[in-house]
C-alpha positions as CSV (number, residue, x, y, z in Angstrom):
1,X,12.1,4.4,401.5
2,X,13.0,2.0,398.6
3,X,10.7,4.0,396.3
4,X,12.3,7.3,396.0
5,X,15.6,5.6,396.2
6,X,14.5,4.0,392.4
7,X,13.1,7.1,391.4
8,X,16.4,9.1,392.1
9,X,18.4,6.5,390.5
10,X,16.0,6.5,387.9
11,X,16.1,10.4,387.4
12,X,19.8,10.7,387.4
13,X,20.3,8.0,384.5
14,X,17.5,8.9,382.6
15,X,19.2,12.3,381.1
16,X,22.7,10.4,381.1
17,X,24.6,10.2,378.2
18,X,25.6,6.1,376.4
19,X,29.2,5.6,377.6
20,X,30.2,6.5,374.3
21,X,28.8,9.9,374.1
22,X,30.4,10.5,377.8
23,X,33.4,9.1,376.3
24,X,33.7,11.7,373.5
25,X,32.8,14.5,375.8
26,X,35.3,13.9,377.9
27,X,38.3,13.1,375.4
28,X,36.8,17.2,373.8
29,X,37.1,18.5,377.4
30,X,40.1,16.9,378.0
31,X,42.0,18.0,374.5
32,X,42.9,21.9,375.6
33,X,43.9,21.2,379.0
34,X,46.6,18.7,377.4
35,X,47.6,21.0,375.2
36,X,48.1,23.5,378.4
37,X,49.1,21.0,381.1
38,X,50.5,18.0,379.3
39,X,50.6,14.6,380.9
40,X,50.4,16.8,384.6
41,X,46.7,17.4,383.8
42,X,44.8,15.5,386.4
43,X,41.9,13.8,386.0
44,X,40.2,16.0,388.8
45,X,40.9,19.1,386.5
46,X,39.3,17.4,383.6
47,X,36.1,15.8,385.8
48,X,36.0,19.6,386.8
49,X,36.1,21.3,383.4
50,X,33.3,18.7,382.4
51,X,31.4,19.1,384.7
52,X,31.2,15.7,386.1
53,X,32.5,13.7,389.0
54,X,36.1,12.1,388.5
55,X,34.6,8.6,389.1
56,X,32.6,9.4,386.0
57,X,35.8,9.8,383.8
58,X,37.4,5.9,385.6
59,X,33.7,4.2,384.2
60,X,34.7,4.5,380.6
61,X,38.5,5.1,380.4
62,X,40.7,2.3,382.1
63,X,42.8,4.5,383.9
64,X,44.2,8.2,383.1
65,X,46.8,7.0,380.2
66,X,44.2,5.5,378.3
67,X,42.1,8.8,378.1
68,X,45.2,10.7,377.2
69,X,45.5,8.2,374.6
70,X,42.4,8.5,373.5
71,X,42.8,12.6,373.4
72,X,46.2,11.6,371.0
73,X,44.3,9.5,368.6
74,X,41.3,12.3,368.5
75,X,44.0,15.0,368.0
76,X,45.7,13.3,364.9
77,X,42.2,12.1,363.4
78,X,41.0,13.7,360.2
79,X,37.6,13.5,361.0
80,X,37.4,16.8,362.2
81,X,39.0,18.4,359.8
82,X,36.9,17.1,357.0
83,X,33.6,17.7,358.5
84,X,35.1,21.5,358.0
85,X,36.1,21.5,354.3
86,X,32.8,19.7,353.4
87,X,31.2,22.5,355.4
88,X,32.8,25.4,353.0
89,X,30.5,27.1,350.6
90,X,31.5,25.9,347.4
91,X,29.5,28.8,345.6
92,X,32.3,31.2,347.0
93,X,35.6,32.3,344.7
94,X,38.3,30.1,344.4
95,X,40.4,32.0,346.6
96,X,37.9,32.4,349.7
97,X,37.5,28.7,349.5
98,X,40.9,27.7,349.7
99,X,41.6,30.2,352.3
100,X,39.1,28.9,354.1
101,X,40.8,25.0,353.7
102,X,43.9,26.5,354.8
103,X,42.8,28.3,357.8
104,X,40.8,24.8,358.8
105,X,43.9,22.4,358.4
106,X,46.5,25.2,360.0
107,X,43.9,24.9,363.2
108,X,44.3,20.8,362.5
109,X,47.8,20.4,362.5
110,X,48.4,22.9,365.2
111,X,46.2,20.9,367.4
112,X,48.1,17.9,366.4
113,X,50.9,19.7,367.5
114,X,50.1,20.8,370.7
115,X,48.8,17.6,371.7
116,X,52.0,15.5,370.4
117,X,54.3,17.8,371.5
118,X,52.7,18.5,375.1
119,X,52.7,14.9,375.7
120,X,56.7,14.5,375.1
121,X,57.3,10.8,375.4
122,X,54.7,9.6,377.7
123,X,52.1,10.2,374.3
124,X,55.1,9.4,371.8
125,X,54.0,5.2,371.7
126,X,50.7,5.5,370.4
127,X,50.9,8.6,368.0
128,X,53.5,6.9,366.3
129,X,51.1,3.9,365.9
130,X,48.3,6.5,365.0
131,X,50.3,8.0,362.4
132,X,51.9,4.7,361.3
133,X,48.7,2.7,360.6
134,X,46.6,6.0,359.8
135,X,48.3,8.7,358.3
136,X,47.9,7.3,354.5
137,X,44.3,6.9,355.0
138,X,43.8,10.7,356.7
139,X,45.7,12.0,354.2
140,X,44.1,10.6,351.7
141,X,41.0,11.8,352.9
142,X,41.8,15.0,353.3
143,X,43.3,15.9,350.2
144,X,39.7,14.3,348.6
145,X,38.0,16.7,350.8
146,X,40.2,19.5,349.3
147,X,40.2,18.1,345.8
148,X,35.8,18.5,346.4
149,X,36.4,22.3,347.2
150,X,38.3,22.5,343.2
151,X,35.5,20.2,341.6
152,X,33.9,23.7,340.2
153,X,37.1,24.6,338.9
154,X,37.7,21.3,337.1
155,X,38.3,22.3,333.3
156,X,40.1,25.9,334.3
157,X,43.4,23.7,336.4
158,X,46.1,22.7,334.4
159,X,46.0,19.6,336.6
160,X,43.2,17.4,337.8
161,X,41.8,18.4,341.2
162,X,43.3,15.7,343.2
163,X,46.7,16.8,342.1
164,X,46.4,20.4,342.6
165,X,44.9,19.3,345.8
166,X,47.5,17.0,346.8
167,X,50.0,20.1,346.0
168,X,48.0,22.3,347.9
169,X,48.2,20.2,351.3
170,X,51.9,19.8,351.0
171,X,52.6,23.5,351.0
172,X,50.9,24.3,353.5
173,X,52.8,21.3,355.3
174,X,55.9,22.7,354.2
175,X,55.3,26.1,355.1
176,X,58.6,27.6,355.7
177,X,59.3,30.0,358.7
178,X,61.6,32.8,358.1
179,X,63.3,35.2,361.0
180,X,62.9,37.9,358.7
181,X,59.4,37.6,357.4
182,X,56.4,37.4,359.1
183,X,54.2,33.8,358.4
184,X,52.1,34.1,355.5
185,X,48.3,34.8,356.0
186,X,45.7,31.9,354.4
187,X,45.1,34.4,351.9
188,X,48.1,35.8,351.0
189,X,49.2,31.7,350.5
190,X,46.4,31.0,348.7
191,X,47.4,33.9,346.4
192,X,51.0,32.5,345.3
193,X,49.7,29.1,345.1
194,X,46.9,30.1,342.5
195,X,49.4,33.0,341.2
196,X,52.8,31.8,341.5
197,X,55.2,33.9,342.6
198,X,55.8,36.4,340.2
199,X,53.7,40.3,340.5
200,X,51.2,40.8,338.1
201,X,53.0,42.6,335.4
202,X,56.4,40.6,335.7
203,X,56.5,37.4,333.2
């Protein structure tokens, strides 16, 4: 009886993922239904939507803070983010491009949003560390990623890349809302940041 005993051990481990990738599947799972739930997401409801059991979820996160922890620092990485921009056909127009960036960092910081502002002040501790000790860097990054995506437009910008880049990321940071007027669309953004804000005809 000890033989088949190994050999169903065996078979359940063998197509297992290394703590690490279970670790990342989880935090991914676990990301929406903080954004819906908050900190009353259970740990069942994740083990569910993952498809694994909820003792799974306990053998690489401490306990349930530390995974929505985790999901925090995921939310306000750049990595994400970046991988997307470096994704964006830089044979396209100008315009697409950026459009593209825009539409990539809106879904980014909305995330961020979500999960921040789901978590109230249970998640407020470590986001705060997150963005403390992190935000330079991920900004950094990101506005290199953007300032990539202008490299074919080097010697037509009446600044160098990383500056209209670095201009670029703060208005869409700064995007104001209005009662009145409906959000702008990526492209119609894109438009009066390449175009300014006067019509074509008006000087």
């Amino acid at each position: 009886m000890t033989a088949p005993k190994e050999n169903q051990t065996t078979r359940r481990r063998a197509p297992g993922m290394s703590p690490e990738q279970r670790r990342e599947m989880i935090i991914q799972t676990a990301i929406p239904l903080i954004a819906e739930y908050g900190a009353a997401v259970t740990t069942a409801k994740i083990a569910r939507a993952a498809g694994i059991g909820e003792g799974t979820i306990f053998r690489v996160f401490a306990d349930k803070d530390e995974l929505l922890q985790a999901c925090v620092a995921e939310a306000l990485s750049p990595e994400h983010a970046v991988r997307e921009l470096g994704a964006i056909d830089v044979s396209q127009p100008l315009p697409d491009r950026l459009a593209e960036a825009a539409e990539a960092l809106q879904a980014h910081m909305s995330r961020m949003g979500a999960i921040v502002g789901s978590l109230g002040h249970r998640g407020g501790k470590h986001p705060g560390t997150v963005r403390g000790a992190g935000r330079d860097e991920s900004t950094t990054r990101i506005r290199a990623a953007l300032a990539e995506l202008l490299e074919p437009e080097k010697a037509a910008l009446r600044r160098p890349p990383e500056q209209i880049a670095a201009l670029f990321f703060g208005l869409l940071f700064t995007q104001p809302r209005t009662e009145d007027e409906p959000d702008l669309t990526p492209q119609e953004l894109v438009e009066v940041f390449l175009h300014g804000a006067l019509s074509g005809g008006a000087k």
